[in-house]
N, C-alpha and C positions, 0 to 999 in steps of 0.2 A: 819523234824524240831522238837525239843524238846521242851517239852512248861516247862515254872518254875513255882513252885507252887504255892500257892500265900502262906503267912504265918500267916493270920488273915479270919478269917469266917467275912468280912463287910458286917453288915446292910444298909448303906446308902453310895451315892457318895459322903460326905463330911466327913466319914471316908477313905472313898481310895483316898479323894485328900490329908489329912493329912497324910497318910499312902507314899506317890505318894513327896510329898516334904522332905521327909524322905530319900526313895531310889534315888531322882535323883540328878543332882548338881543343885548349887543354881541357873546357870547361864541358865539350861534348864527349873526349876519350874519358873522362874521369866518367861522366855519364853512364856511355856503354860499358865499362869494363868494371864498372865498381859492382860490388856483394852489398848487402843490408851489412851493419854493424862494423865487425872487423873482417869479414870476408871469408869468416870460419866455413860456412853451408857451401859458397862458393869453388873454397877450395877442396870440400871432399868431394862434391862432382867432377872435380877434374879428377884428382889425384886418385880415386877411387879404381877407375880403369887398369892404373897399373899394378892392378894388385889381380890380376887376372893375367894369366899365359893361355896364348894359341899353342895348340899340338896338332900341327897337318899328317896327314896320310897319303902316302907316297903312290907313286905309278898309280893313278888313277887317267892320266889322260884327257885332263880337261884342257880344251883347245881354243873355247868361243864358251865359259860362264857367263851364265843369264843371271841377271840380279832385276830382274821386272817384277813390280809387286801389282797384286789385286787388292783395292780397297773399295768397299759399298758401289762395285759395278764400274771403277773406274780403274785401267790398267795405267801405270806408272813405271816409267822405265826406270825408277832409283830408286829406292825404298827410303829414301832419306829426301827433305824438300824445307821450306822456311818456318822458322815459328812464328806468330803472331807479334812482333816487334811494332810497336806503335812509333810514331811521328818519325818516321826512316827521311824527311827531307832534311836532319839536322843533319847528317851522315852524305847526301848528295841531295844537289836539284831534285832527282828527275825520281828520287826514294822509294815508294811501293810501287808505283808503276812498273821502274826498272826491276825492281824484285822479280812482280810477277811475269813480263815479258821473259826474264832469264827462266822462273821455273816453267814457262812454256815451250821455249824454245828447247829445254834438256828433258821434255815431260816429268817434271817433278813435281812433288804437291807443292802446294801456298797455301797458309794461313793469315788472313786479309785480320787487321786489328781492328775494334771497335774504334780506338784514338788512332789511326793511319791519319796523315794527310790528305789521301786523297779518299773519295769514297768508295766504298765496293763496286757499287754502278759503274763508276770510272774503270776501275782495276778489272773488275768480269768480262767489261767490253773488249777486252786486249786477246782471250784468252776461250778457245770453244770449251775446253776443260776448267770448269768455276774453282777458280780460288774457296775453301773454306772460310768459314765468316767465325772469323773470334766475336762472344758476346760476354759484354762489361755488365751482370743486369742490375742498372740502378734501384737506386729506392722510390724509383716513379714508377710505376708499372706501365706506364701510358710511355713513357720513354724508350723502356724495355720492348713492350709490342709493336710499336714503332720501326727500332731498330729490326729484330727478328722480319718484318712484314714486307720493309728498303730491300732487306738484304735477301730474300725469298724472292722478289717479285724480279729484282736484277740477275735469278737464275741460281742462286745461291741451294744448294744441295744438302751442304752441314754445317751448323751450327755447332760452335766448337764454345760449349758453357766453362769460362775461368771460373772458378772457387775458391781460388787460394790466397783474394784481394776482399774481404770484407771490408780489411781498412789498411793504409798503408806502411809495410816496415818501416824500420828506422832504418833509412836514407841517408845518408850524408847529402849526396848527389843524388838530386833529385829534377823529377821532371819539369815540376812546376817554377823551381829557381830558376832553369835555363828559359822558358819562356817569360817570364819576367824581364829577359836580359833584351835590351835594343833589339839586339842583333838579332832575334828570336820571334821576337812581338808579331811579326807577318805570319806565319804559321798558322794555319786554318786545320781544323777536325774534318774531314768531310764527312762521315758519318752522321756527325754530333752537330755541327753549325745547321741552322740556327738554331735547336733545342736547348741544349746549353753552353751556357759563357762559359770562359774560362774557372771563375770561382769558384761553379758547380761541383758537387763529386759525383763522379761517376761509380763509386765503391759503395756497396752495401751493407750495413752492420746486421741486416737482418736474415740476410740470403739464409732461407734453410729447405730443405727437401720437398717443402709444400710448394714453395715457390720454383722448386725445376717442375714440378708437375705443372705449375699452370705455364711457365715456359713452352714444355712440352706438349699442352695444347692449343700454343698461338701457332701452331706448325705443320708442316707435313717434312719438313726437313728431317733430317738422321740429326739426334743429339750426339755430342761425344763432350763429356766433363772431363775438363782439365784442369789439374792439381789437387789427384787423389796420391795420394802416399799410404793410405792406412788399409789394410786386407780388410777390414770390416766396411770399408767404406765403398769398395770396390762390390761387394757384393750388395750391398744398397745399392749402387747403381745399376746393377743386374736388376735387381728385385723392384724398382723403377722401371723397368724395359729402356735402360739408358743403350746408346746404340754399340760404344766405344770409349774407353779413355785414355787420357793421356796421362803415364805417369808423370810428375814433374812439381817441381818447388821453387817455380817461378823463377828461374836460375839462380837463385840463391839472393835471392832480391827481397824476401818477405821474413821467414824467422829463421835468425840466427841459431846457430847449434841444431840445423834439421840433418834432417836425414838425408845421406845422397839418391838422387834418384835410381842409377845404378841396382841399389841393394832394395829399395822399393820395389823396383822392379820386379824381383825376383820374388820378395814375398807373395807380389798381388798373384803373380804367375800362377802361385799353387792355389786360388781358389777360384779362380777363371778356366771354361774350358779352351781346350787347347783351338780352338777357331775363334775366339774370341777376338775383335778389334782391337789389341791391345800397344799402346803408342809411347814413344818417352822420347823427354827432352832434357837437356843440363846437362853441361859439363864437355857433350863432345867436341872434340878436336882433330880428328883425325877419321881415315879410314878402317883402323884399325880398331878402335873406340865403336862404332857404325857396328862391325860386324860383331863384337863382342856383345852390345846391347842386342842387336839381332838375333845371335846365340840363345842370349840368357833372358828371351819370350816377348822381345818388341816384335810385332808387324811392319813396322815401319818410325824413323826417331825425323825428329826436330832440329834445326840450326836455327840457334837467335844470334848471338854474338859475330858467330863469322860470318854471318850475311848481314851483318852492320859493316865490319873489316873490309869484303868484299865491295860493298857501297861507296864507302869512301875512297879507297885507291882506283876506282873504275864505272863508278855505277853498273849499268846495266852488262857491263864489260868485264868489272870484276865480279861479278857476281855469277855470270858465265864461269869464268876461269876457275871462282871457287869449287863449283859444282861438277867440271869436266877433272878437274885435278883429286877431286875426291873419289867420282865417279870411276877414274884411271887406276887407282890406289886401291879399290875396294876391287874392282875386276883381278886385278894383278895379286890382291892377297885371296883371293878365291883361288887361284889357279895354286897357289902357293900350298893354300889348304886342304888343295883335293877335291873344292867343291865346285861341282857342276850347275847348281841353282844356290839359292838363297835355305830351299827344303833338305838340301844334302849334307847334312853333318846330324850329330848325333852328341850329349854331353859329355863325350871323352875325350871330346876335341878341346873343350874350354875347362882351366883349372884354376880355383881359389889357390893362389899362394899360403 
């Protein structure tokens, strides 16, 4: 596979998303970059960050901070890696493949989509460290077991259950308009072909708690539910023997006027114990966002958006670049911080405005 090069040295993801609506068509940037509704949920994940200050501590002497995280027996040199973004070939050729080649190449996590283009099988082979497998689980159970059984037997370790799709926001830009389009129509599921056509929904209206248990016994995999927000809900998935979640509101993609994950965050934090697998996505942009969630009771966060960005100005190239540029940013604000690991700070360092 040939990676493209990228054609600008970016300092920040809000030059490779300007960078990223430049090389793509308008009908793919409005795609990636649009919120459900008016982009209300959207913009308090971003905007939610800055409403937090760093306060480092001085003459500590860090020379060489470690930011390597351990997750379910798997060491990861970034504590930060891909979210589960589906059909990444609208974005470049060469789309989850190059993802996950890049999170290999910088040992970072992957989150492999149920709708990826290409299939897990494909994607695992690239990589001794398995991509996690996002699971869509339909209203087939025979579909659902299926998938869970593809994605286990290609080496698949976690199954990462979404929640937060029974059925889909209100879209402007949407998935299914762009395949509609000409230009689009080649587009293959590799997960899903041939089980379902495109008409199909993959979204369930009936998804409830009974159904992660029998999930949970199509498996030997580690579950981890993504798109909990609610402290009660978080402890249901304890009281499940769930393995891990992710906090997260589908980037701001499913109900308008939610809540940022950010501030999720922090509720779920006080009923979980403190080794708990606990994960979040939305909204970041930066290294500085990375460590702030980190701070405030992530293990480890998510990139969906700028590893769209990263795709389009580079593929496998930019996606690289995203990852060492954050990677650089997040070392350089440890050292800033005083901190020697990821474990070395304390809540006096992070302050509510």
């Amino acid at each position: 596979m040939s990676s493209t090069p990228i054609r600008y040295n970016y300092h920040t993801v809000d030059e490779m998303k300007i960078a990223a609506a430049e090389c793509l068509p308008p009908l793919v940037y409005q795609y990636v970059s649009a919120g459900v509704a008016d982009g209300c949920t959207l913009d308090k994940n971003e905007s939610i960050f800055n409403k937090y200050a760093l306060i480092p501590r001085r003459l500590q002497g860090i020379t060489n901070p470690n930011c390597e995280v351990s997750i379910f027996g798997n060491t990861y040199a970034l504590p930060f890696g891909a979210a589960p973004v589906g059909m990444q070939q609208l974005f470049h050729p060469n789309g989850e493949l190059a993802t996950t080649l890049a999170c290999k190449n910088n040992k970072a996590p992957c989150i492999l989509s149920t709708v990826s283009n290409i299939s897990y099988k494909i994607a695992s082979e690239s990589t001794t460290t398995k991509p996690w497998f996002q699971l869509y689980p339909t209203d087939n159970l025979l579909i659902t077991r299926q998938l869970v059984e593809n994605a286990e037997m290609a080496g698949a370790e976690i199954i990462v259950l979404t929640v937060d799709v029974p059925v889909l926001g209100k879209r402007i830009h949407n998935a299914r308009s762009i395949l509609n389009h000409a230009d689009y129509q080649h587009l293959r599921f590799g997960n899903l072909d041939p089980m379902l056509s495109r008409e199909d929904s993959i979204h369930n209206p009936g998804l409830d708690w009974d159904l992660l248990n029998l999930i949970k016994e199509m498996t030997n995999c580690k579950i981890v539910v993504k798109g909990i927000l609610h402290p009660e809900d978080a402890k249901l998935c304890m009281e499940k023997g769930v393995d891990g979640i992710i906090v997260s509101n589908h980037g701001g993609r499913q109900l308008n006027s939610n809540y940022s994950t950010l501030e999720a965050l922090q509720k779920i934090k006080t009923v979980v114990p403190n080794e708990y697998p606990l994960f979040m996505d939305g909204g970041i942009r930066s290294a500085e966002d990375i460590l702030k969630a980190l701070m405030l009771g992530a293990k480890m966060v998510f990139l969906g958006r700028p590893i769209c960005y990263g795709l389009a100005v580079g593929g496998q190239s930019g996606v690289d670049h995203l990852l060492n540029m954050l990677k650089t940013d997040l070392l350089r604000n440890m050292q800033l911080m005083g901190m020697r690991d990821l474990a070395s700070f304390d809540q006096s360092q992070i302050l509510r405005l």
